[in-house]
C-alpha positions in Angstrom: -68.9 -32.8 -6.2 -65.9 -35.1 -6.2 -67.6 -38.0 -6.5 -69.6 -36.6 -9.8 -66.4 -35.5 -11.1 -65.2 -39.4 -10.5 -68.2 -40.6 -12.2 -67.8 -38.2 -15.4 -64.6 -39.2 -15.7 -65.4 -43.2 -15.8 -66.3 -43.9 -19.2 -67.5 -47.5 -18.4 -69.5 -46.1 -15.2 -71.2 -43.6 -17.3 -72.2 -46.5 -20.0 -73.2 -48.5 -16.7 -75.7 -45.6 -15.6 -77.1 -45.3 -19.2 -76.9 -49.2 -20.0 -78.8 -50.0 -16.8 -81.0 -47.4 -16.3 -81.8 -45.3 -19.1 -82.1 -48.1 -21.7 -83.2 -50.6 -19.5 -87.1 -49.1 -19.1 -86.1 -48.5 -15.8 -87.8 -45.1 -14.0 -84.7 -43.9 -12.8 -82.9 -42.5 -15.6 -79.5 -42.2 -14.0 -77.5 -41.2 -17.1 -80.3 -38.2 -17.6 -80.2 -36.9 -14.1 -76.6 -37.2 -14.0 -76.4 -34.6 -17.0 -79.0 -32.7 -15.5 -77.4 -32.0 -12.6 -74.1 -31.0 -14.6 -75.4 -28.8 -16.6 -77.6 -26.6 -14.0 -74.3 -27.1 -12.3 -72.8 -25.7 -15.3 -74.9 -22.6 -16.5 -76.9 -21.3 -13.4 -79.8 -18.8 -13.7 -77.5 -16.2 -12.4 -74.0 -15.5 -11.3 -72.3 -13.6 -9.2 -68.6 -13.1 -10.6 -67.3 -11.4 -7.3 -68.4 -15.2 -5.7 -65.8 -17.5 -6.3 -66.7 -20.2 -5.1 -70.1 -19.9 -7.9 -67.0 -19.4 -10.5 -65.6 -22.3 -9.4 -68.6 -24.7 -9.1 -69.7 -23.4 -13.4 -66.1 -23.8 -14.1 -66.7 -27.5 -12.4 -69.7 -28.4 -14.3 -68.2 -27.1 -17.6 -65.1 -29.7 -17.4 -67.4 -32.2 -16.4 -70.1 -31.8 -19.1 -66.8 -31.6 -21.3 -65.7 -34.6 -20.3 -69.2 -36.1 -20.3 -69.1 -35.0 -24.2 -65.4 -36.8 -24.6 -66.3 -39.9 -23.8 -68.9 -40.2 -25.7 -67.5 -39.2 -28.5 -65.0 -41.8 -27.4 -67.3 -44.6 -27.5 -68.8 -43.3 -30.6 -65.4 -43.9 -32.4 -65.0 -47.6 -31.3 -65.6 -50.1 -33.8 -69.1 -51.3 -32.3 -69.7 -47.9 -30.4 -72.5 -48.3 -27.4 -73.7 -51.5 -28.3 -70.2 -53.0 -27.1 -71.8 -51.8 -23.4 -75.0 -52.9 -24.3 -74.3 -56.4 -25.1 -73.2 -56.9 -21.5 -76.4 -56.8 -19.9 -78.5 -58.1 -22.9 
């Protein structure tokens, strides 16, 4: 879970993942199954609030689809927003 919270928190990682594999026509959509992951992570089905540890893991994927959320945001508000990440593999 670490290492997910390390990626999350990389805003040129996560423009890597989406760059390189979701744009790219590549099957592997790394970006997408990155947030999919979270957010299951994030809202299970169920959950049992006398299980911390299953408070802990939703409080986990909340900050990290927060932080997700941030840096886009983030690269929204740059003067040439995603594309800046783009032109680097183009």
């Amino acid at each position: 879970m670490e290492a997910v919270r390390t990626i999350c928190s990389d805003i040129q990682c996560l423009m890597d993942l989406f760059v390189n594999y979701d744009l790219s026509g590549s099957e592997t959509k790394m970006f997408e199954i990155l947030v999919n992951v979270v957010c299951k992570l994030a809202s299970p089905e169920s959950i049992d609030i006398e299980n911390t540890s299953e408070i802990t893991s939703r409080i986990c994927g909340i900050e990290m689809l927060t932080t997700i959320m941030k840096s886009m945001e983030e690269i929204c508000w740059q003067p040439q927003g995603m594309f800046k990440f783009y032109d680097k593999v183009s």
